[in-house]
Chimera marker file (.cmm) of the C-alpha trace (Angstrom):
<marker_set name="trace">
<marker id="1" x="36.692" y="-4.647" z="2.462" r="1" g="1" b="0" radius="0.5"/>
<marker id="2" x="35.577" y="-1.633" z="4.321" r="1" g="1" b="0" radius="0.5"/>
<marker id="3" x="32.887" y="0.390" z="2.847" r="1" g="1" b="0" radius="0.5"/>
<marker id="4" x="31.682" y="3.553" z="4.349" r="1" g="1" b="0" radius="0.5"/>
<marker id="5" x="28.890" y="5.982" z="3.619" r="1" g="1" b="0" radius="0.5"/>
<marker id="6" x="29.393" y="9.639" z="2.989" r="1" g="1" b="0" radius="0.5"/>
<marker id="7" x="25.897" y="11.858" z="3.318" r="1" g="1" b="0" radius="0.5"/>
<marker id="8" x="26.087" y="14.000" z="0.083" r="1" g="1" b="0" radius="0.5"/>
<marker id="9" x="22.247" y="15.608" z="0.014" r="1" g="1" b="0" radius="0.5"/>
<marker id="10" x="18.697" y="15.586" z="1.975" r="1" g="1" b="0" radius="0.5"/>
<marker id="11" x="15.475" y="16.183" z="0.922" r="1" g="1" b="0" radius="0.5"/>
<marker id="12" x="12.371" y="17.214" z="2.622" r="1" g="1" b="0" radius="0.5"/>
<marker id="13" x="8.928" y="15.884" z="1.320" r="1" g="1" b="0" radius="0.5"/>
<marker id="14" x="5.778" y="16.922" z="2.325" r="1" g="1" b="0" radius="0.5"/>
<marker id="15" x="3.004" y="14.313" z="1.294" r="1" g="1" b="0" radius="0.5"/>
<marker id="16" x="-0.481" y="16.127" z="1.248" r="1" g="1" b="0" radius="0.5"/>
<marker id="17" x="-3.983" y="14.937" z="0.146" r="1" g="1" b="0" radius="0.5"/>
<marker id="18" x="-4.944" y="15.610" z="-3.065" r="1" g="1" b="0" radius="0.5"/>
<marker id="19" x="-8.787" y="14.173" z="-2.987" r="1" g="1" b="0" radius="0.5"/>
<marker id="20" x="-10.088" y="10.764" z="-3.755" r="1" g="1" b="0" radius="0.5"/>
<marker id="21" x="-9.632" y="8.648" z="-7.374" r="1" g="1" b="0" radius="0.5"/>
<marker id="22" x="-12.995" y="7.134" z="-9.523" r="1" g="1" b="0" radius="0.5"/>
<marker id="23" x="-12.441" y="3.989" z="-7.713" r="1" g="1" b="0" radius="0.5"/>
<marker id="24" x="-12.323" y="5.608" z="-4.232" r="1" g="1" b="0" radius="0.5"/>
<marker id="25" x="-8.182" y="5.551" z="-3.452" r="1" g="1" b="0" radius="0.5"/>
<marker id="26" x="-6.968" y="8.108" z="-2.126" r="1" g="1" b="0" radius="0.5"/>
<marker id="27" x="-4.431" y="10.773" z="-4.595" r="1" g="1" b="0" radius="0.5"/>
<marker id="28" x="-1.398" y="12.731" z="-3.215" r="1" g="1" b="0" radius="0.5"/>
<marker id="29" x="0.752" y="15.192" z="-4.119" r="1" g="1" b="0" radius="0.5"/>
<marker id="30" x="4.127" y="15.423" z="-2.894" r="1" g="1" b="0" radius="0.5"/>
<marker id="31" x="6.031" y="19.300" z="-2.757" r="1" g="1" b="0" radius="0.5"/>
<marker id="32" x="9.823" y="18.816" z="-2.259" r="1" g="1" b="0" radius="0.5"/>
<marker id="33" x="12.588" y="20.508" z="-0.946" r="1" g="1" b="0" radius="0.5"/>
<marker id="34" x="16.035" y="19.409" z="-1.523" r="1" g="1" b="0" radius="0.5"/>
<marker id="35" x="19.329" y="21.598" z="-0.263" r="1" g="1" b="0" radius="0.5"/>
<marker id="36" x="18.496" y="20.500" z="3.260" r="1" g="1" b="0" radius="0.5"/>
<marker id="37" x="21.616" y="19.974" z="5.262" r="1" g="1" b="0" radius="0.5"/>
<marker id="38" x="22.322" y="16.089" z="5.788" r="1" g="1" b="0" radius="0.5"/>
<marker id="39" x="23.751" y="17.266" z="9.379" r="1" g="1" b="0" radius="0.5"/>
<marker id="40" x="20.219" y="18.603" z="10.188" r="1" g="1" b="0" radius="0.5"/>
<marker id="41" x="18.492" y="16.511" z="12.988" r="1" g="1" b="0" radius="0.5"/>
<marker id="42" x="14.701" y="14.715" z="12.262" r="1" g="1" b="0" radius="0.5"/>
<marker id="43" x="13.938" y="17.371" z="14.993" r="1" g="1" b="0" radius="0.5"/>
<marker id="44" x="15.218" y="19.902" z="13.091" r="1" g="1" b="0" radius="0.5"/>
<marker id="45" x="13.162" y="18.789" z="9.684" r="1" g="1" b="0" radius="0.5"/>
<marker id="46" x="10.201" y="17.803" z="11.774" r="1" g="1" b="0" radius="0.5"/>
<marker id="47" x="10.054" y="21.558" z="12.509" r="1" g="1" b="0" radius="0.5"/>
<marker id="48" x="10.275" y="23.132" z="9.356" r="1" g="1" b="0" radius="0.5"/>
<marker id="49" x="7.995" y="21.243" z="8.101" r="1" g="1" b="0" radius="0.5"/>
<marker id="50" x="5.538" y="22.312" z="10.185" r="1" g="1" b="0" radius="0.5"/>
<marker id="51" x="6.386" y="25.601" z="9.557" r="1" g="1" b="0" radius="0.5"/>
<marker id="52" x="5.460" y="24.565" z="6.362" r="1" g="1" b="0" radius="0.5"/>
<marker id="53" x="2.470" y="22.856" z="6.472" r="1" g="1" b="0" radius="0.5"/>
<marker id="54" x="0.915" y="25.902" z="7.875" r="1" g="1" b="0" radius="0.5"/>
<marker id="55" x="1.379" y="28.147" z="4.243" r="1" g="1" b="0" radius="0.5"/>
<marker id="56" x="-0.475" y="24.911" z="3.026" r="1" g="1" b="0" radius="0.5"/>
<marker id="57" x="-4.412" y="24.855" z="1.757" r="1" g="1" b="0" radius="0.5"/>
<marker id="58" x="-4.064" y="20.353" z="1.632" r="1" g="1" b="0" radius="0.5"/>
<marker id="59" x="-3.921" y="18.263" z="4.507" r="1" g="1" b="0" radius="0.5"/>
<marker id="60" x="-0.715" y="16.401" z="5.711" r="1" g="1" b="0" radius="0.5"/>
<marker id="61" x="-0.312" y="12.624" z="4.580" r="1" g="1" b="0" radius="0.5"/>
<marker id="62" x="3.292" y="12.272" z="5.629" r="1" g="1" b="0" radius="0.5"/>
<marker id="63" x="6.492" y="14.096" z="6.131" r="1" g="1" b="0" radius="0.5"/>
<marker id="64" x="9.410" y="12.279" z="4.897" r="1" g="1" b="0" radius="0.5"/>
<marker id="65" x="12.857" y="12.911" z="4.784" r="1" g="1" b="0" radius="0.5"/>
<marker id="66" x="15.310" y="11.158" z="1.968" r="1" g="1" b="0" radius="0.5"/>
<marker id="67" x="19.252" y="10.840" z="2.106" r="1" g="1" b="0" radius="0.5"/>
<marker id="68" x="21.492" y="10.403" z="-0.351" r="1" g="1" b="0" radius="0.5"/>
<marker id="69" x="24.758" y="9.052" z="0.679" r="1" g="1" b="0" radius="0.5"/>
<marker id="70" x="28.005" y="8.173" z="-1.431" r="1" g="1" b="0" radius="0.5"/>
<marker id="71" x="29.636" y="4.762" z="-0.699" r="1" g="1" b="0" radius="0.5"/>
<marker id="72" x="32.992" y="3.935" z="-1.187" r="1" g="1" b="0" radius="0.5"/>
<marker id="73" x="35.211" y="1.206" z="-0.767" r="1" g="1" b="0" radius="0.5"/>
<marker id="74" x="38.398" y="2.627" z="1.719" r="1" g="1" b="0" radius="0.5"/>
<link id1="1" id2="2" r="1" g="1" b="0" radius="0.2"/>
<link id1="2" id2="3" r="1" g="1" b="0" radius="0.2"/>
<link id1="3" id2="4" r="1" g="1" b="0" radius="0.2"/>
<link id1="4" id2="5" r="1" g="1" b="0" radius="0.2"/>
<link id1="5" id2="6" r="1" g="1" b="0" radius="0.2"/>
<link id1="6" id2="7" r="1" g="1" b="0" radius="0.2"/>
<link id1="7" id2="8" r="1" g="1" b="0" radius="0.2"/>
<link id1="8" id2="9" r="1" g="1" b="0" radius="0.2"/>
<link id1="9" id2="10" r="1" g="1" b="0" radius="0.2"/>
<link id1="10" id2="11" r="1" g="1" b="0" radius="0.2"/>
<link id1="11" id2="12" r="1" g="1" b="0" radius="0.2"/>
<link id1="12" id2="13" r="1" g="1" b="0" radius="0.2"/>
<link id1="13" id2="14" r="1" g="1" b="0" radius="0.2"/>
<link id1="14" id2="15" r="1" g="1" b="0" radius="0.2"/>
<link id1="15" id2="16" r="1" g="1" b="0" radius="0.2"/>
<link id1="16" id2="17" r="1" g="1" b="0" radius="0.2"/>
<link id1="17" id2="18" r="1" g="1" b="0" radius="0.2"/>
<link id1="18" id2="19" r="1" g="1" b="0" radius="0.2"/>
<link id1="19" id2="20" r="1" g="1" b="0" radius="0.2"/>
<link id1="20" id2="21" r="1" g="1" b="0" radius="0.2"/>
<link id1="21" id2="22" r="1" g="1" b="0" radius="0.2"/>
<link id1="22" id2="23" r="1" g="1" b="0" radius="0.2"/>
<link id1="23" id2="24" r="1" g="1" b="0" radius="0.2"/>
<link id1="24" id2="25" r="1" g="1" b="0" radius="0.2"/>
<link id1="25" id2="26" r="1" g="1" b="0" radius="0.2"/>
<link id1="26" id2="27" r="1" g="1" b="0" radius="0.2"/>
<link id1="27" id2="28" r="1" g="1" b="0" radius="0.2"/>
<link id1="28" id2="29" r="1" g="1" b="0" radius="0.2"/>
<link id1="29" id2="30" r="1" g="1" b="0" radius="0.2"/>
<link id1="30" id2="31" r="1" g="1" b="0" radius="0.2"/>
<link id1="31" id2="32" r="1" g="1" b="0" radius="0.2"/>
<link id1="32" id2="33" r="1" g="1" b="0" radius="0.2"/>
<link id1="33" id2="34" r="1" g="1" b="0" radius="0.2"/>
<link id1="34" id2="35" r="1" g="1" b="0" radius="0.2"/>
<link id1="35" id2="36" r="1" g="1" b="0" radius="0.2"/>
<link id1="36" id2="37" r="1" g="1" b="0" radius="0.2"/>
<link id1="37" id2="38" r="1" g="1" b="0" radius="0.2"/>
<link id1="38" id2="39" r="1" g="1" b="0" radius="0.2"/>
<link id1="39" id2="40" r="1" g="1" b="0" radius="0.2"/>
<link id1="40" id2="41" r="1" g="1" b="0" radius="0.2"/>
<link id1="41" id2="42" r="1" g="1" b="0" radius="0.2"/>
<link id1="42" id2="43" r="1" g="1" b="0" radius="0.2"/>
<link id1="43" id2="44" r="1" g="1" b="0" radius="0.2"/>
<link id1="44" id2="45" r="1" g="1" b="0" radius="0.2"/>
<link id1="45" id2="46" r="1" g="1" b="0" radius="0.2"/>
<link id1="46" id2="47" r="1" g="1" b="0" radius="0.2"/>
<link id1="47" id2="48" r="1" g="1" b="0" radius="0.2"/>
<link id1="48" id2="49" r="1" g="1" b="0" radius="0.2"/>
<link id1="49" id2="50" r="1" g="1" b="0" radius="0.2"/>
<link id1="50" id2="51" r="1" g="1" b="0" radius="0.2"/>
<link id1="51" id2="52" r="1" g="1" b="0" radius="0.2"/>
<link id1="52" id2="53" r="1" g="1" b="0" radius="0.2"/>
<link id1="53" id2="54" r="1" g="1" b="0" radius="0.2"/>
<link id1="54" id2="55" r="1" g="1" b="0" radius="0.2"/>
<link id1="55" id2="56" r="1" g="1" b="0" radius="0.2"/>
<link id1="56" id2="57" r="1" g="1" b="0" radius="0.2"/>
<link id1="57" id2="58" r="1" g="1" b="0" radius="0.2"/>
<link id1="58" id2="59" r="1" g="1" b="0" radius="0.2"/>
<link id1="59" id2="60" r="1" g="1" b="0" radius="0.2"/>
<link id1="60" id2="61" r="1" g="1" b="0" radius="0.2"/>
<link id1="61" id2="62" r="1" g="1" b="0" radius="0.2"/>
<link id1="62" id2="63" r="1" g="1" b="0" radius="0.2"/>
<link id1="63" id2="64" r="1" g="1" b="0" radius="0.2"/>
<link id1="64" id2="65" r="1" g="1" b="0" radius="0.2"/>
<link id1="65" id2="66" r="1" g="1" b="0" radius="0.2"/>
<link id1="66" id2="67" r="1" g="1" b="0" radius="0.2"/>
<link id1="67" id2="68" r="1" g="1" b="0" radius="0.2"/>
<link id1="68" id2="69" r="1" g="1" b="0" radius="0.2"/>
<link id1="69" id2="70" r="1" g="1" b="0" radius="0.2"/>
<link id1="70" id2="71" r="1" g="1" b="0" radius="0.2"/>
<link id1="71" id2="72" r="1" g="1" b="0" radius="0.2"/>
<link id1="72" id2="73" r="1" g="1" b="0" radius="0.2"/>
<link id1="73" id2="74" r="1" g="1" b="0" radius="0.2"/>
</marker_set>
């Protein structure tokens, strides 16, 4: 049995720093933004999302990209 993955949708997610809790952890808040291209390289996403970054006021925790693929037995 042969399963293969087809990419179907990527999203970009920029995790920024949203303070610190009562009991001193730090909070987040996460902006997404989905209709990225699965084709597009970590380069690529890397770059917007600087691009981004700089039109925000909170400071970058993490970029992160997430795929969603279909899988199929062929």
């Amino acid at each position: 049995m042969a399963i293969t993955a087809t990419p179907t949708a990527t999203d970009l997610i920029l995790v920024m720093d949203n303070g610190t809790g009562a009991s001193g952890q730090q909070l987040t808040i996460s902006r997404t933004f989905g209709d990225v291209k699965p084709a597009a390289t970590h380069a690529d996403i890397y770059s917007v999302a600087q691009s981004l970054l700089g039109l925000q006021s909170k400071t970058n925790v993490a970029i992160q990209r997430r795929d969603f693929n279909e899988i199929a037995d062929v």
